[in-house]
N, CA, C and O atoms as CSV, one atom per row, in Angstrom:
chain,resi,resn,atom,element,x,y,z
A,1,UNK,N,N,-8.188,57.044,-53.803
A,1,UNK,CA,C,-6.954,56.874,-54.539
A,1,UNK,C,C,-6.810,57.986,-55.561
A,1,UNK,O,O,-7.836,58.438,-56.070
A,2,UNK,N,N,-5.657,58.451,-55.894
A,2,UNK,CA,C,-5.235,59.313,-56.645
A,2,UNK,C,C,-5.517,58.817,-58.599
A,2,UNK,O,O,-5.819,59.594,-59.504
A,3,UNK,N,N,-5.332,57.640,-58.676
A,3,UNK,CA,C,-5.212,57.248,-59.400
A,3,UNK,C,C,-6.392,56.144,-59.525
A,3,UNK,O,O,-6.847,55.774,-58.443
A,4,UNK,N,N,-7.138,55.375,-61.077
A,4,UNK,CA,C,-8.120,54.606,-60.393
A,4,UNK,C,C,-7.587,53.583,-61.805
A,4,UNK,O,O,-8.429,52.691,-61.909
A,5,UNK,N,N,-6.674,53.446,-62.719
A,5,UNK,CA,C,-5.752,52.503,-63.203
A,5,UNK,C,C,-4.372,52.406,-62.530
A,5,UNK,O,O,-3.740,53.360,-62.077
A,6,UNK,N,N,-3.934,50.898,-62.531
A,6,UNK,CA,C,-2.429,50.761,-62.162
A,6,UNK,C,C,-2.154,49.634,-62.901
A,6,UNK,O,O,-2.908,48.697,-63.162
A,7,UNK,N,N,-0.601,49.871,-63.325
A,7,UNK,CA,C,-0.064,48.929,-64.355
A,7,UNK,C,C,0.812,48.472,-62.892
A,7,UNK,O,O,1.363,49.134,-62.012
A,8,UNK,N,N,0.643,47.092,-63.115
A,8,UNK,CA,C,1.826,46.602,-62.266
A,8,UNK,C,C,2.253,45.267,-62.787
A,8,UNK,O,O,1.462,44.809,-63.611
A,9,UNK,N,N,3.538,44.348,-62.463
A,9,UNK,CA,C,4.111,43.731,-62.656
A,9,UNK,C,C,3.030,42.056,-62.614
A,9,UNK,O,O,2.357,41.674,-61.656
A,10,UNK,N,N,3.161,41.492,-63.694
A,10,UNK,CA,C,2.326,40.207,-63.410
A,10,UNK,C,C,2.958,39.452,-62.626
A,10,UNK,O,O,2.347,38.465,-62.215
A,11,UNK,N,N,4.280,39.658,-62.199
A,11,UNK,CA,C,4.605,38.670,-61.027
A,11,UNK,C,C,4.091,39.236,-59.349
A,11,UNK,O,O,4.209,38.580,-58.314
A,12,UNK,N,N,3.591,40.435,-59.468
A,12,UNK,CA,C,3.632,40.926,-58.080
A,12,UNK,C,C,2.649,40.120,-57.378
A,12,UNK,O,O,2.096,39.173,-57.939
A,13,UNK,N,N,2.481,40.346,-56.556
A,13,UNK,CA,C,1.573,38.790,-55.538
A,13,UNK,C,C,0.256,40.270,-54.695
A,13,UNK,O,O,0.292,41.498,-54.607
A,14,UNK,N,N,-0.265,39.684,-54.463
A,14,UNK,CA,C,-2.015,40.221,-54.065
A,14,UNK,C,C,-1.283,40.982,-52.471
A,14,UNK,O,O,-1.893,41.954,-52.025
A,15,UNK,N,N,-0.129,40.539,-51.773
A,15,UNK,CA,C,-0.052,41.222,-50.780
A,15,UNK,C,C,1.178,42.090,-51.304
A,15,UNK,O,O,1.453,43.024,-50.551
A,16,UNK,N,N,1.839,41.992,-52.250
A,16,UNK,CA,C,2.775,43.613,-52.752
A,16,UNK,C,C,1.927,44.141,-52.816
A,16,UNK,O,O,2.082,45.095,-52.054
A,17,UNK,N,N,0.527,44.226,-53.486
A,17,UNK,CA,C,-0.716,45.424,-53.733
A,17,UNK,C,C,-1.227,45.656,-52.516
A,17,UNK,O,O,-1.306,46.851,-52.230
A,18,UNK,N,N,-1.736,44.614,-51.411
A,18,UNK,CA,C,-1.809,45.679,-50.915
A,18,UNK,C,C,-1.149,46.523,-50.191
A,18,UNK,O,O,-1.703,47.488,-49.666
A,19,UNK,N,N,0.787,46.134,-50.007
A,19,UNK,CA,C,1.078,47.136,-49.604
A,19,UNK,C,C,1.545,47.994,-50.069
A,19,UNK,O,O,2.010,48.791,-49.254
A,20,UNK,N,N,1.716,48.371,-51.589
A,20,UNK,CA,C,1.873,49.721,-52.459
A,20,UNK,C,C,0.285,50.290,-52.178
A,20,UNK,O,O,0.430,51.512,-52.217
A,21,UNK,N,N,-0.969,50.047,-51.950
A,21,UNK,CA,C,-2.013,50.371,-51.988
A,21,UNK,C,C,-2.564,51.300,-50.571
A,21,UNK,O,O,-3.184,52.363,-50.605
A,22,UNK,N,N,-2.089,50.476,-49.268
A,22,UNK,CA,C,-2.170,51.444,-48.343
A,22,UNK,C,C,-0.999,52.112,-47.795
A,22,UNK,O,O,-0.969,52.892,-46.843
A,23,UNK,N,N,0.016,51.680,-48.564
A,23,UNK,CA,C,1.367,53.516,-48.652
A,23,UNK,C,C,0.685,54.834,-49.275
A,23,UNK,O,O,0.528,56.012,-48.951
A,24,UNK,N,N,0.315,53.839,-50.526
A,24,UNK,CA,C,-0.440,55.396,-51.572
A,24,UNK,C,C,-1.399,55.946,-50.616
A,24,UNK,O,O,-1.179,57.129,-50.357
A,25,UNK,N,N,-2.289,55.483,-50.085
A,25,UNK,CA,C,-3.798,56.734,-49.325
A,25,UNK,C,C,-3.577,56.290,-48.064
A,25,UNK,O,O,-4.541,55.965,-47.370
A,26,UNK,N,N,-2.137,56.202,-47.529
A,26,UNK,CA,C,-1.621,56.944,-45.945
A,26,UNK,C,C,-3.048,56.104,-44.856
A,26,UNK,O,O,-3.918,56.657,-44.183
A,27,UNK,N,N,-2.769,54.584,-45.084
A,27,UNK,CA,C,-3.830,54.097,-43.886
A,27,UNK,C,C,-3.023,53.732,-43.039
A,27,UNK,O,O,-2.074,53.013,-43.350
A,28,UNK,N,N,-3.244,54.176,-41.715
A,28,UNK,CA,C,-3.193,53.742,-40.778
A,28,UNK,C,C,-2.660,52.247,-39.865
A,28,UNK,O,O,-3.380,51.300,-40.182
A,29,UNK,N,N,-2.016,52.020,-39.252
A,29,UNK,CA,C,-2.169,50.678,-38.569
A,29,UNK,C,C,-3.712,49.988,-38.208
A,29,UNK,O,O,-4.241,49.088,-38.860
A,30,UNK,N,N,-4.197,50.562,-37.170
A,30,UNK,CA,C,-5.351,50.120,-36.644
A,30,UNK,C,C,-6.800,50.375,-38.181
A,30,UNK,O,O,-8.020,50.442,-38.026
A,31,UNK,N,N,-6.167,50.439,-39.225
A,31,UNK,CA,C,-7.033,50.432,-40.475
A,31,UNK,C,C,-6.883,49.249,-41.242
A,31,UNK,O,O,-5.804,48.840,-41.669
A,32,UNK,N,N,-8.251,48.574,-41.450
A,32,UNK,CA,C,-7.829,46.982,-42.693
A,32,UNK,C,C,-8.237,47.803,-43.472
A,32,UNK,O,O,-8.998,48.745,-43.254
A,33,UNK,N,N,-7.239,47.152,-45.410
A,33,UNK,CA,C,-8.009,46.858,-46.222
A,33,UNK,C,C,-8.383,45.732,-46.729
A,33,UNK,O,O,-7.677,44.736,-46.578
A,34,UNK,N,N,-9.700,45.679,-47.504
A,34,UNK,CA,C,-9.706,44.577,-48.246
A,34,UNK,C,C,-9.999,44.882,-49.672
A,34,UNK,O,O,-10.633,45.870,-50.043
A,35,UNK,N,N,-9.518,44.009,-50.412
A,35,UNK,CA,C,-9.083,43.880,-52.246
A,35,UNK,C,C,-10.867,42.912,-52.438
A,35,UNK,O,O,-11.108,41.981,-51.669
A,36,UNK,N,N,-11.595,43.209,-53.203
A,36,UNK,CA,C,-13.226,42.343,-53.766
A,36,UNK,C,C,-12.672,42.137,-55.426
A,36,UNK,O,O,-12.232,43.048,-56.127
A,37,UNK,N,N,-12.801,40.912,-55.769
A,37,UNK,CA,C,-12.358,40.370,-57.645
A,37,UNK,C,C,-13.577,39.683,-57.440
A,37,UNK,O,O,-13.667,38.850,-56.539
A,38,UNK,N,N,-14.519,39.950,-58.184
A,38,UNK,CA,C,-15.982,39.249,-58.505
A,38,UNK,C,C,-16.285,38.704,-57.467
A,38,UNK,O,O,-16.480,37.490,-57.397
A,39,UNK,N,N,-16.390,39.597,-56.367
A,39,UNK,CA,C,-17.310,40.080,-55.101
A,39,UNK,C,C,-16.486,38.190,-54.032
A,39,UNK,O,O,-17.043,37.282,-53.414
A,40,UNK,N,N,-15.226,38.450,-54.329
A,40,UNK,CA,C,-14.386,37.508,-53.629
A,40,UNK,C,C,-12.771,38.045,-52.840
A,40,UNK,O,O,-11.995,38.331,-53.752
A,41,UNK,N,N,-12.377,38.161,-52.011
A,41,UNK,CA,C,-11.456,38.466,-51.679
A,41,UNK,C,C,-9.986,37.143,-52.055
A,41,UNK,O,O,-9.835,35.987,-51.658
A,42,UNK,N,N,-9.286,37.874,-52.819
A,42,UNK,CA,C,-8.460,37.227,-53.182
A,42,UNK,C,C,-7.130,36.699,-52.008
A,42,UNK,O,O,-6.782,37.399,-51.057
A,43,UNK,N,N,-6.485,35.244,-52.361
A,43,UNK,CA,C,-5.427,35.063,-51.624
A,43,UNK,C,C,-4.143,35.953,-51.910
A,43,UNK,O,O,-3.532,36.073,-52.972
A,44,UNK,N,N,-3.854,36.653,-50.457
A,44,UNK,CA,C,-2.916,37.502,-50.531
A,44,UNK,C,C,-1.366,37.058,-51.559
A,44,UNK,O,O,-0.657,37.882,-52.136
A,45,UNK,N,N,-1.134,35.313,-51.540
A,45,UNK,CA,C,0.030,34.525,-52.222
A,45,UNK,C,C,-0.122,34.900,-53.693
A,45,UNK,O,O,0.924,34.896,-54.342
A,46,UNK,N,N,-1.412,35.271,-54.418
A,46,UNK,CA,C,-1.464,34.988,-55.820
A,46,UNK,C,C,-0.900,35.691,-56.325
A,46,UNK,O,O,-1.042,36.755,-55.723
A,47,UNK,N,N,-0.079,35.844,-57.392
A,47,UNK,CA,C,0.024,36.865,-58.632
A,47,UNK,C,C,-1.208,37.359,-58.995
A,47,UNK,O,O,-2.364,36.948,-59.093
A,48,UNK,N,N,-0.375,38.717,-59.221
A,48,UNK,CA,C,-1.619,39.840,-60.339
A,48,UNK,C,C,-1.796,39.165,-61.833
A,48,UNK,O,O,-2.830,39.351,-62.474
A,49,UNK,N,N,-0.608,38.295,-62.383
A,49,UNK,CA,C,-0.934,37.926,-63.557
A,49,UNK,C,C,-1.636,36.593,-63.419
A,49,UNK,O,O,-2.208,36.220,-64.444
A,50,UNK,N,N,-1.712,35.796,-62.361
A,50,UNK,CA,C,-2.661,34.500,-62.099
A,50,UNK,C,C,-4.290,35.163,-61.915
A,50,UNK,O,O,-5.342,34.629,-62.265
A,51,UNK,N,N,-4.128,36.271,-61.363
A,51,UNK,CA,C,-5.421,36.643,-61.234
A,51,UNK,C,C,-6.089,37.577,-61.896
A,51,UNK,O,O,-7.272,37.680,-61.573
A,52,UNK,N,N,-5.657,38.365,-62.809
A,52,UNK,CA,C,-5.931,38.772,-64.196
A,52,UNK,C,C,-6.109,37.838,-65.154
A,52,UNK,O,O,-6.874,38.207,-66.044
A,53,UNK,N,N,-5.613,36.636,-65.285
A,53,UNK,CA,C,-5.946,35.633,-65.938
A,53,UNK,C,C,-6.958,34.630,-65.745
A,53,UNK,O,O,-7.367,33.831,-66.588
A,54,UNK,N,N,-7.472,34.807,-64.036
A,54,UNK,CA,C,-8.862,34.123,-63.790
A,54,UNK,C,C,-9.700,34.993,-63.742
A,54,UNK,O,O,-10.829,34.600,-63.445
A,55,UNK,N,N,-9.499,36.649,-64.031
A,55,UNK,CA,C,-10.772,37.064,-63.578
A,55,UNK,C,C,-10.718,38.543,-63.995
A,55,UNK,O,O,-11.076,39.479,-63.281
A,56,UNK,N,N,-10.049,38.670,-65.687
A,56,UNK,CA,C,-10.356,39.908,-66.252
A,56,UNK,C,C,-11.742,40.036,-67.178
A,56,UNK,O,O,-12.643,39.271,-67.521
A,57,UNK,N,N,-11.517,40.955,-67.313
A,57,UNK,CA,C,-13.273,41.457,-68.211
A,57,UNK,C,C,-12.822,41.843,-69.530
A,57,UNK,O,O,-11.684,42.069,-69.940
A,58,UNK,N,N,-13.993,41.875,-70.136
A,58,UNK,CA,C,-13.269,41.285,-72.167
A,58,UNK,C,C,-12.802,42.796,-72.335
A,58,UNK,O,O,-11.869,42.989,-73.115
A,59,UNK,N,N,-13.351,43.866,-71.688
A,59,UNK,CA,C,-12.446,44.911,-71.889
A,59,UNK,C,C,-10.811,44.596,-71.987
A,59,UNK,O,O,-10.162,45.215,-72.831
A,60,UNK,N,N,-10.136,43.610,-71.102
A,60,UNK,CA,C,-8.673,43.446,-70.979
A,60,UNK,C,C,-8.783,44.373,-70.069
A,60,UNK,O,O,-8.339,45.472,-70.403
A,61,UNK,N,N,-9.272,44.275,-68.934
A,61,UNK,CA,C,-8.568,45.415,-67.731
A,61,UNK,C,C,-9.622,44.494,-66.480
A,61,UNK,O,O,-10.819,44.206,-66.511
A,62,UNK,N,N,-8.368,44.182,-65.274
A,62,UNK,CA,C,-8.946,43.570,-64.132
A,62,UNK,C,C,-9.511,44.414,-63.151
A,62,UNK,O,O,-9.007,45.451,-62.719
A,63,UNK,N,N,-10.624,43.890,-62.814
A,63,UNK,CA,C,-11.353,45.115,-61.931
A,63,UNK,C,C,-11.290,44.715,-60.774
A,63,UNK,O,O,-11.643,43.545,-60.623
A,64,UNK,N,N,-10.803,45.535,-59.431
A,64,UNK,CA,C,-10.275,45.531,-58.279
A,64,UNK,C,C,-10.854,46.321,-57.543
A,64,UNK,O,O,-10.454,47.460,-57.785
A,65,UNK,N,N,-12.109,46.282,-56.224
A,65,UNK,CA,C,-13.234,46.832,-55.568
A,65,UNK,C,C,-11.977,46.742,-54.085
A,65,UNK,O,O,-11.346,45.853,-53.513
A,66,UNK,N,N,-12.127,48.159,-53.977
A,66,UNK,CA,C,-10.881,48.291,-51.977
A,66,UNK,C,C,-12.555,48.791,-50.884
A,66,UNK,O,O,-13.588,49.438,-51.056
A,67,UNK,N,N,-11.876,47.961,-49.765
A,67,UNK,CA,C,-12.820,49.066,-49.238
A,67,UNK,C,C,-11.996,48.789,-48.014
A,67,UNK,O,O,-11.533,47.651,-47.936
A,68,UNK,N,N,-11.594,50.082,-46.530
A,68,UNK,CA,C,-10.972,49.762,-45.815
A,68,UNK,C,C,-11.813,50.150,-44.750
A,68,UNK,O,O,-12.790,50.853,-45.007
A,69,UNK,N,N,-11.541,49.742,-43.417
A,69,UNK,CA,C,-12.459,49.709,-42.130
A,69,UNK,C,C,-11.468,50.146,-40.934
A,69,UNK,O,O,-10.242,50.040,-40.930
A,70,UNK,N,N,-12.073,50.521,-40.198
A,70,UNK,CA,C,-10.971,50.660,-39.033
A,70,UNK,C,C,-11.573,49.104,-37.946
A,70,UNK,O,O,-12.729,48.700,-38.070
A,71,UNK,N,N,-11.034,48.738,-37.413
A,71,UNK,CA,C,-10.162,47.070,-37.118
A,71,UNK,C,C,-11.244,47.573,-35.354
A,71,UNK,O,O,-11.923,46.765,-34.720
A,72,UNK,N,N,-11.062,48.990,-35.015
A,72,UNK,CA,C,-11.396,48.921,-33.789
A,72,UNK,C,C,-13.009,49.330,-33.502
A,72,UNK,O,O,-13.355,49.409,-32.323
A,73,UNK,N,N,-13.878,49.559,-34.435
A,73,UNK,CA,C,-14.927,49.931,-34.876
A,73,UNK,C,C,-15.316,51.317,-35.148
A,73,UNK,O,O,-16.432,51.567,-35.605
């Protein structure tokens, strides 16, 4: 990623991210990603502000682990 902070909207939901996330670094179809929040993959339905609110760090900044795979091995 170009960038390794993003401010985004507390209403946006876990699947707007990830699809502003694999527009930004140009993945592929036959490419997954997946989003890790304290080594858990979050439900794509949630808000960023429901889940910044279960699972930021006392810094005040939510930490968000990507890692993507290709689907066909």
């Amino acid at each position: 990623l170009d960038k390794n902070k993003y401010l985004v909207p507390s209403d946006l939901t876990v699947g707007q991210f990830y699809f502003l996330i694999r527009r930004r670094i140009q993945l592929r179809a036959e490419e997954a990603l997946f989003f890790f929040v304290d080594d858990t993959i979050p439900p794509t339905s949630v808000t960023m502000g429901a889940l910044f609110d279960e699972h930021h760090d006392t810094d005040g900044f939510l930490y968000i682990a990507y890692s993507d795979e290709s689907v066909y091995g």
